[in-house]
N, C-alpha and C positions, 0 to 999 in steps of 0.2 A: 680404437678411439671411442669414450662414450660419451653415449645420447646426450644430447640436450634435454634436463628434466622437463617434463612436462608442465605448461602456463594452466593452472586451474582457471585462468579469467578467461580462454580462449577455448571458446568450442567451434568446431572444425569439421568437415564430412566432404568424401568426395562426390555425394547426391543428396537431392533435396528430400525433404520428406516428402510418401507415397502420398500420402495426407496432409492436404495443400491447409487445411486448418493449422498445423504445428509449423507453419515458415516464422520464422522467429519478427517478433515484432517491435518495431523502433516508435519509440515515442519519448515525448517533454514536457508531460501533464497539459500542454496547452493540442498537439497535435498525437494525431497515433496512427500508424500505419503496416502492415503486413507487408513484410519486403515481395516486390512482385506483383502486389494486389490492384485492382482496378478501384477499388474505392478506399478513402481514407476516413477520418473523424476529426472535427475536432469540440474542444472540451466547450461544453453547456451550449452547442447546438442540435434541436431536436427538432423531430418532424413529429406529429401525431396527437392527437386530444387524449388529455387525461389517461384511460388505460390503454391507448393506442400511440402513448408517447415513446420512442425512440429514437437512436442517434441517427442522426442524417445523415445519408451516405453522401460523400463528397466524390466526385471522381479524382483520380490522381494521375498527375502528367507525366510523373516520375516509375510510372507502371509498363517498365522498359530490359527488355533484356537484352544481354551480349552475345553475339552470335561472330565467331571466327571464321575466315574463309578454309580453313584446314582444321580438321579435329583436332584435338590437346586434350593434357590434365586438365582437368576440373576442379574447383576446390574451392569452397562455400562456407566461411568462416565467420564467428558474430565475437570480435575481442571487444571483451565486459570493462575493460581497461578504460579505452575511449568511446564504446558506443559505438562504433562503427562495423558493419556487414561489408564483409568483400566478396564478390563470385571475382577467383581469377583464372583462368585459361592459358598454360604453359605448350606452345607448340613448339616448331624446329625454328619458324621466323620470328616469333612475338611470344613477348609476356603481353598478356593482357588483363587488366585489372578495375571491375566497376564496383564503387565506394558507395556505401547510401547512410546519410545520417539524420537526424532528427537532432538538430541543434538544441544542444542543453543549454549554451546562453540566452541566445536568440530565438522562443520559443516559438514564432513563427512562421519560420524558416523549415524544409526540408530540402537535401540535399543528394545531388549523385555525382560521384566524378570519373571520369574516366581517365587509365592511364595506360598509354603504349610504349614499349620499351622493345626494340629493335633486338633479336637474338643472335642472327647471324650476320656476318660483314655481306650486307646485299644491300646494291642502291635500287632495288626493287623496292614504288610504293608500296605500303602496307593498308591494307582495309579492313576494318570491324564493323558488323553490320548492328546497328541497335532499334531490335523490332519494339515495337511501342502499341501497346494494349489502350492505351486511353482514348477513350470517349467524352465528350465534355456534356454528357447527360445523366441525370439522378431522378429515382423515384421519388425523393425525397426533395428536391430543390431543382424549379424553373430556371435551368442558368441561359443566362445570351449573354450575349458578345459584346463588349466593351472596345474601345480604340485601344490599341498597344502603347505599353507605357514606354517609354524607352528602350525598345529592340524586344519585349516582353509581350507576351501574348495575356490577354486579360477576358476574364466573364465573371460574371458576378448573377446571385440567385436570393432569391428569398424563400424559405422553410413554407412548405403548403400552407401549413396550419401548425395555431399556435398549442402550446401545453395545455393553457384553459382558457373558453371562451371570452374570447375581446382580448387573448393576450398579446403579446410582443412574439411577432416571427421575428426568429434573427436571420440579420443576412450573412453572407459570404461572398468574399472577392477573392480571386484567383490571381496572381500572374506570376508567369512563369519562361525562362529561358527555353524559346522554340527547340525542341529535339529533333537533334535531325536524324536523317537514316542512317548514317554512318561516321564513322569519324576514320581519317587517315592519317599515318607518317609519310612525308615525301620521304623524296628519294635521300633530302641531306640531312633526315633527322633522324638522329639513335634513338628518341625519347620526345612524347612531347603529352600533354595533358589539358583535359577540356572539364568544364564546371558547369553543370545543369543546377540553376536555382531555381527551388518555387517559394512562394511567400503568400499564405495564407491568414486573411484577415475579416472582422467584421466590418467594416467601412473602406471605402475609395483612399479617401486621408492615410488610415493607417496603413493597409498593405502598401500602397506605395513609397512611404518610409520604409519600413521594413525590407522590400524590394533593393529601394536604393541601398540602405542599412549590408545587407547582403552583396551586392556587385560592390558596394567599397570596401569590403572586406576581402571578396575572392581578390581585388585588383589589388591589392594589399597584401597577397600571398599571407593573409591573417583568417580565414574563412574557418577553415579546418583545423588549424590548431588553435583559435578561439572556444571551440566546439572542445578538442581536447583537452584545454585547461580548466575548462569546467568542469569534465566528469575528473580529471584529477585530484580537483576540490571537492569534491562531493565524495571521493575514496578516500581521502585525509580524514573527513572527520564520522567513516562508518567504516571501516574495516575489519573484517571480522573472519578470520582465518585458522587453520587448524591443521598440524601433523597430524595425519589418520589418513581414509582408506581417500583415493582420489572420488569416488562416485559422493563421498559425501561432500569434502570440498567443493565441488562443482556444484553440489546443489543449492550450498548457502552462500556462495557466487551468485549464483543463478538467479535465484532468490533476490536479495539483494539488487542487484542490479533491475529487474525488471520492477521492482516495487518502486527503486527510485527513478525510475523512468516514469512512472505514470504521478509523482509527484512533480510542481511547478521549480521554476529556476531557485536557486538564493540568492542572485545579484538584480537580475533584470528587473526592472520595475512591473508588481504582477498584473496582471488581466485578473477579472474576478477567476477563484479559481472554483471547476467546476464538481469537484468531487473527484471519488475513486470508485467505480465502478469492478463487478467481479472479473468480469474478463480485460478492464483495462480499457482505454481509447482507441486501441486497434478493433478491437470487436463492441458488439453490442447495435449492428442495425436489428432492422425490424424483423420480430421471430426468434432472434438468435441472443445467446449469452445476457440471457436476462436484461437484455434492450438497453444497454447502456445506463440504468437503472443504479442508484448509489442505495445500498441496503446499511445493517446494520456490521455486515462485511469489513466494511470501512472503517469504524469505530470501533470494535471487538478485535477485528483479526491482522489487518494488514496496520492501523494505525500505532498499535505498543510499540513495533519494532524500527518504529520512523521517530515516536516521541524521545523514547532513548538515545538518539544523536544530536538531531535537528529541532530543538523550539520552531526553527521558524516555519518548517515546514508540516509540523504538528497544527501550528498557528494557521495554516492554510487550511485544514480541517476543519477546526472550529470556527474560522469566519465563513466557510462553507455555510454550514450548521447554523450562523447566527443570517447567515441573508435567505435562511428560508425561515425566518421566524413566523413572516404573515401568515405563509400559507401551514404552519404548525396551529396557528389558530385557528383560523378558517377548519382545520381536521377536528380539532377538539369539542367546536362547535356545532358540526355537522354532527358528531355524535352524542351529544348533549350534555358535556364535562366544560371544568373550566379551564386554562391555561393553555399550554401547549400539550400539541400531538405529534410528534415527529413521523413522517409517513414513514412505511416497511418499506417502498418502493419510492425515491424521488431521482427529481430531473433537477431543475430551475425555481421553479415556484416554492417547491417545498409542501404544493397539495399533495394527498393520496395517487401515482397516479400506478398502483399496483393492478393488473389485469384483471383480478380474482379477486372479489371484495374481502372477503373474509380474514385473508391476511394482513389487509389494513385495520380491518376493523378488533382481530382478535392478537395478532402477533405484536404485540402493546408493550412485551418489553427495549424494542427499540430506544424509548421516551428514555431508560434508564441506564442504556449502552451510550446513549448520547452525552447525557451526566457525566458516565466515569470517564470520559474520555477527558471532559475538561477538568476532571477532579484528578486526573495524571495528568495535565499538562500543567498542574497548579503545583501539584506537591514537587513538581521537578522543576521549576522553574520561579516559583513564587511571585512569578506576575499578575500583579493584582490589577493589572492596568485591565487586561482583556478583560474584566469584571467589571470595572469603573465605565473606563470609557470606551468599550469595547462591548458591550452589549452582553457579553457571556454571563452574566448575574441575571442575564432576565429568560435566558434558555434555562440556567439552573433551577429560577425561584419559580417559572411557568412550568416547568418539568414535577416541581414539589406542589404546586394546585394543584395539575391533570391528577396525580395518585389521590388526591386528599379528596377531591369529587366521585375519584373511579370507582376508591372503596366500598366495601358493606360492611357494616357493622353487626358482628352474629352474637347475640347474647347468649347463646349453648357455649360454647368455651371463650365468651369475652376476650374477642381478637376481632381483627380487621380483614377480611377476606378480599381478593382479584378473582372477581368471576366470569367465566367466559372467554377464554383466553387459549389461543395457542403457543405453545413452550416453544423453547428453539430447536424441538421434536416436533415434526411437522405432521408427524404420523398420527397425531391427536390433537383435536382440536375443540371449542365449548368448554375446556377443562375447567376447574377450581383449583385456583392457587398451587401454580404452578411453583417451583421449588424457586428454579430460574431467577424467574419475573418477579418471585414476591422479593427475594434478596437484593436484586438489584435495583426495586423499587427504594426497600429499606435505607440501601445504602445513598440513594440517590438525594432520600428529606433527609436525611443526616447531613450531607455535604451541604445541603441547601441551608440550613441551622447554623452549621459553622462558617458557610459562605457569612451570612448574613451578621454572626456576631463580627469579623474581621472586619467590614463594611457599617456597622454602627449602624445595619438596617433591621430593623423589627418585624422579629420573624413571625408570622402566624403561629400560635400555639397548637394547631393542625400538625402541624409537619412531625416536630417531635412526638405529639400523642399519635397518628399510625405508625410512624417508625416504629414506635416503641411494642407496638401493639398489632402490627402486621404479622398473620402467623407465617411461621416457618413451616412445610411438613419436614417432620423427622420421626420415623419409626423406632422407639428408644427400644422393642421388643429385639428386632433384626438389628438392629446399628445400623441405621443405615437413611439415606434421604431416599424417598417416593419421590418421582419430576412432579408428581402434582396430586392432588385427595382423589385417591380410588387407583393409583396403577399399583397395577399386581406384580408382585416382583417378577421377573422373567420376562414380563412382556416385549416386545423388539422394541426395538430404540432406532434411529434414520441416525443421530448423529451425538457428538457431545454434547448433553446437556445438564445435568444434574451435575457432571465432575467439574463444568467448570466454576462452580461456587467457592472448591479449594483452590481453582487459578482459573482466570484469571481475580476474582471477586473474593479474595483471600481470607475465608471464613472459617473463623478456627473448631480445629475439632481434631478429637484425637484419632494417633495411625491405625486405631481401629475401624473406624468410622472411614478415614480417608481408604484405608484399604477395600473394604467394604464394598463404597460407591465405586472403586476402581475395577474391580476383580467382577462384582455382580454387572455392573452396567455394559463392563468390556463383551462377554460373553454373550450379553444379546443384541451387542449394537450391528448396525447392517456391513459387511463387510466390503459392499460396493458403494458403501456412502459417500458424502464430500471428504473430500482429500483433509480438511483441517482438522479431522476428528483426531486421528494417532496421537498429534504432537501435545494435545492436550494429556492423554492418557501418559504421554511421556514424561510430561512435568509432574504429573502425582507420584510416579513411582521416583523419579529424582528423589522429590521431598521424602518419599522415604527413604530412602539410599539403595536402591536395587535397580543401579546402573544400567547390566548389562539388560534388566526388563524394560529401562525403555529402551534401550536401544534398537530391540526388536522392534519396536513398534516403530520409531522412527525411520529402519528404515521397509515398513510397511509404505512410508508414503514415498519410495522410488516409483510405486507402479505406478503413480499417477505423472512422471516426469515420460513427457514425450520425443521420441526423436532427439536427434545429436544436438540442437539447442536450448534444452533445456527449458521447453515448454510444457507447463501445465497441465491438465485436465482436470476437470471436478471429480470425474468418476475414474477408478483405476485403471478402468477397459476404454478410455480413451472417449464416452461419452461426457453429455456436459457444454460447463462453462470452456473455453480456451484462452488457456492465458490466465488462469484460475487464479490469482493475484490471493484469492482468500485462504486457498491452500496454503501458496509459497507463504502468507502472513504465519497462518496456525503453526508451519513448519519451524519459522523461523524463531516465534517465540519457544519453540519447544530448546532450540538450541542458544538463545538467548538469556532467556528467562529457568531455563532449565540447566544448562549446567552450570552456569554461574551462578543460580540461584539467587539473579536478581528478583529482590521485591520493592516498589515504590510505597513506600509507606509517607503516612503525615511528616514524620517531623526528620525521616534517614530515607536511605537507601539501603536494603538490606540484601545480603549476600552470603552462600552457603553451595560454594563449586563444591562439584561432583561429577565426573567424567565415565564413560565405560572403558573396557580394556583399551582397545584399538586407535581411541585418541590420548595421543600423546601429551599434547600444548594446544589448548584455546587461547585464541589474543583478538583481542575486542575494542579496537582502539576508537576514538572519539567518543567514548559516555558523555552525555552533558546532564551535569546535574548542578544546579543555582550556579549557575553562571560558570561554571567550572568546565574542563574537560578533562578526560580519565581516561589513560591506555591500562588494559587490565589484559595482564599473560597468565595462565589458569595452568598449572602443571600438574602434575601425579600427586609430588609432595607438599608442593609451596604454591602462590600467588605472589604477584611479584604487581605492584599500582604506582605508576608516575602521574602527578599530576603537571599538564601542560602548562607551559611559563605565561602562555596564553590563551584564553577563550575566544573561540569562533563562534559565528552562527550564534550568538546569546541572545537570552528571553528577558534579561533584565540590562541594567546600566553596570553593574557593582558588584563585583569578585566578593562571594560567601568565607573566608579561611575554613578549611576541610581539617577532619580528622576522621580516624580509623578505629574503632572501639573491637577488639574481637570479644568474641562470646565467651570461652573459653577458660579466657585468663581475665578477662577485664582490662589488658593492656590496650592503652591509647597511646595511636603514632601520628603526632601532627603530620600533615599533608605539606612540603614544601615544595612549590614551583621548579620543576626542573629537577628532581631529586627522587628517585625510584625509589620504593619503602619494600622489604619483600619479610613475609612473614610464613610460619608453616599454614597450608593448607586447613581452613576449619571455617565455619561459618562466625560471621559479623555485620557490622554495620558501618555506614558511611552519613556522617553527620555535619551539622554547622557546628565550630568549635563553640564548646561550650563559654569561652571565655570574651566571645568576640559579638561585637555590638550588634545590633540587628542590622541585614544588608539588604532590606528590599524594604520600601515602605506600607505603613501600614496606616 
């Protein structure tokens, strides 16, 4: 009889990891939690001033394990399907099975359930012991004891100290379904099942909603597969699969799924949302995983491969980014420029609150990572509202001051110079005009120019004259880019930096040049560095077509994947961030953006697949581009694009009509609703038809 193929969405093991860091972590952008773990998080509560700010450790009442009165199988499963973690234990008298989820509707909410199922014909009761680690004490938050809300156990704390002085501690309320010690089957039950709720909130009012929200649903026998139809919906419109070896499957599962775990719902009505931080909501207290800290991680690595499906939750980004505009000032000022300063390190505020000054004060191309993030979330969606009435015109045009203040003007080679800066090589620091930073400054008053003509606002004549005039290093002797005036070729390199100018910041230049910066920078970059460096190096060599070379390197970053659930690490040996969200980001675009050879350009979407031997069939299903959606199957020979009869999840009101231009031949294949187009394999574009009226206003 044969096997049941194996589910890439289900990872499985009959023991835990040695290394209680890699226990797989459930979270729903608004909570995050380590299965097991005595403490949890949730999103933009912090303890600690300025560079002592970190996430607060909440305790968790859900930090319970199952213990059988007879030994059994074991077997410790996290299926990516629904977001749900099972430990079950198969003995001679009982199946026994504890459920833990992080409600994707209901963000909330965490959940555990229990379920006993009778094995043998015995009216002997059955007993499951469930020991329970929680403490309702934190370093981080004074909690006491509230009255019980309805059968509910309640405390509630306020945060020691605020981000910055005189600020807002947030508080937290707890209540949660009392656990008891054990749970039993009588004697006349084959089967029965119990539901531990907890409901986590900042106010009295809301958790107790919430609370209720939850027990009417468990009574509803609707708890759990509310929770399932949501991550259902969230697989509809990102799926992205692939005949080829299982370890790589699994990883852009894995990937995938944990990214959009630390993104907020698309239904429920949001709570401000907090950011993405490197290690995620599960990690990040005091000391560890870069403090729950949102870097520029967010917007460069983990954010591409969220905008390509979901507006809306690209849109949770950038409203991120616009409610820390204050304290973007407050930084710019402190340092004596004008506009905005987006800090290296934030929390809430949106001050500096990076431990090590120097990083805020020098690692400056953040200010420019921010930009491009709204300037892909423009060209793919053409919402100009988040501009208008949305505040994101005033992150762009205070983005395009900061540089037009920060400059120097050198009249030795009549150029605009960034001095004093550390690249996104951290190995160097005090630089001059770093490659990086001067580009992504360039590109940032350009956008800022064109923002401003589409808005009928009058741009400063600034913005254009550094653009224009902002030097680039490029060694025309070597072919090649310097990261910054004075590195020596050879010198080691911490991570990707100079390559990514060809991707993500898609700067043209020829396969000499590209190769160049690929082959020289690969050779002295550190080989224990962050995990996102490879996938980078994997997209240049796509762009030139020597497949099976990235693929090497892609799967250089297996060594960073931990343990049977498909966790993280920054470093390959297992140090670092956990839960390295910035990795799985880098990974993913290398598989995104690299074999399909998505580019987000102004006015298309452009595409140029290219696969290595051992993957068969890439299929990429929910794109959303101007209000559209795009299932894309990438084969050997041919590509095969239906456009959905319907748009989800959209960033505007009103359906763009699409068409397909290949390179090639010049042949254009209108795009209709419901109708697969399939062409041979070869690079092209993806456009607004040329014949069709404008579909978003201007």
């Amino acid at each position: 009889m044969a096997s049941s193929p194996i589910d890439p969405y289900v990872f499985s093991s009959d023991t835990l990891p040695t290394d209680l860091r890699f226990l797989p972590p459930l979270a729903n952008g608004r909570l995050g939690w380590r299965v097991f773990w005595t403490v949890m998080h949730m999103g933009g509560v912090y303890n600690g001033e300025k560079g002592a700010c970190h996430r607060a450790d909440i305790p968790c009442p859900l930090s319970v394990k199952m213990r059988t009165e007879e030994e059994g199988n074991q077997t410790y499963t996290l299926d990516t399907h629904t977001g749900i973690f099972t430990h079950s234990v198969l003995t001679s008298r009982v199946q026994a099975s504890q459920l833990f989820y992080a409600h994707r509707q209901y963000p909330n909410l965490l959940v555990m359930e229990v379920f006993l199922k009778r094995q043998a014909a015995t009216e002997d009761p059955i007993t499951v012991m469930l020991d329970s680690s929680f403490s309702p004490y934190s370093d981080d938050i004074s909690f006491q004891a509230a009255p019980d809300y309805k059968g509910g156990r309640h405390i509630f704390g306020q945060a020691n100290s605020a981000e910055v002085p005189g600020g807002h501690r947030p508080s937290v309320h707890l209540i949660w379904t009392p656990i008891t010690s054990s749970v039993s089957l009588q004697p006349d039950q084959s089967q029965s099942r119990w539901g531990f709720l907890l409901a986590v909130a900042e106010s009295n009012e809301t958790v107790q909603a919430c609370f209720d929200t939850g027990m009417e649903l468990f009574e509803q026998g609707d708890l759990q597969t509310s929770h399932q139809r949501a991550w259902a919906e969230l697989w509809l419109d990102s799926r992205v699969e692939l005949a080829g070896p299982l370890p790589l499957s699994r990883a852009v599962i894995g990937c995938m799924f944990y990214l959009l775990s630390a993104f907020p719902s698309l239904k429920e009505a949001p709570s401000p949302f907090g950011g993405v931080s490197p290690g995620g909501l599960s990690n990040g207290g005091q000391g560890q995983d870069y403090w729950g800290h949102v870097f520029w991680d967010q917007d460069t690595w983990m954010y591409p491969s969220i905008a390509l499906f979901y507006p809306k939750l690209a849109k949770a980004v950038l409203d991120y980014r616009v409610s820390t505009i204050e304290g973007a000032k407050s930084n710019a000022q402190q340092q004596g420029f004008k506009g905005l300063k987006f800090p290296w390190e934030s929390a809430v505020s949106g001050q500096e609150v990076c431990p090590e000054d120097i990083y805020g004060q020098q690692e400056i191309h953040i200010n420019g990572d921010v930009t491009f993030a709204f300037q892909q979330y423009f060209y793919l969606t053409r919402d100009l509202d988040l501009f208008k009435s949305g505040r994101g015109s005033e992150v762009v045009w205070g983005v395009a001051d900061y540089w037009v203040s920060r400059v120097t003007w050198n009249p030795e080679d009549k150029s605009y110079h960034l001095k004093g800066v550390m690249p996104p090589d951290e190995y160097y620091y005090n630089v001059d005009n770093s490659v990086y930073t001067n580009i992504v400054a360039k590109n940032s008053l350009q956008f800022a120019v064109e923002l401003a003509g589409l808005l009928q606002h009058p741009a400063p004549p600034e913005w254009q004259e550094v653009a224009d005039k902002l030097k680039i290093p490029f060694d025309s002797d070597l072919k090649y880019h310097p990261e910054f005036d004075g590195y020596r070729k050879g010198s080691p390199v911490k991570q990707a930096d100079a390559v990514l100018i060809g991707f993500p910041l898609g700067v043209s230049m020829s396969p000499e040049v590209r190769r160049n910066d690929l082959e020289w920078y690969a050779a002295v970059t550190d080989p224990n560095g962050p995990a996102m460096t490879w996938g980078m190096f994997a997209v240049g060599w796509l762009e030139l077509g020597e497949a099976e070379k990235a693929q090497q390197l892609i799967e250089k970053c297996f060594k960073n994947i931990q343990g049977p659930f498909q966790v993280w690490s920054e470093s390959s040996d297992g140090s670092g961030a956990v839960n390295f969200l910035t990795g799985m980001g880098g990974f993913l675009q290398a598989m995104l953006f690299g074999y399909t050879g998505f580019r987000i350009q102004k006015d298309c979407l452009c595409f140029a697949p290219l696969m290595p031997d051992d993957v068969a069939v890439f299929s990429v299903k929910g794109v959303s581009y101007l209000n559209n959606k795009l299932d894309w199957l990438v084969q050997k020979q041919e590509v095969s694009v239906v456009l959905r009869k319907q748009a989800e999840d959209s960033g505007s009101e009103k359906l763009c009509p699409l068409e397909i231009v290949l390179k090639s031949s010049g042949k254009i294949i209108p795009l209709v609703p419901g109708q697969t187009v399939t062409f041979p394999r070869q690079a092209g574009k993806i456009h607004k038809q040329q014949s069709s009226s404008s579909c978003w206003p201007l």
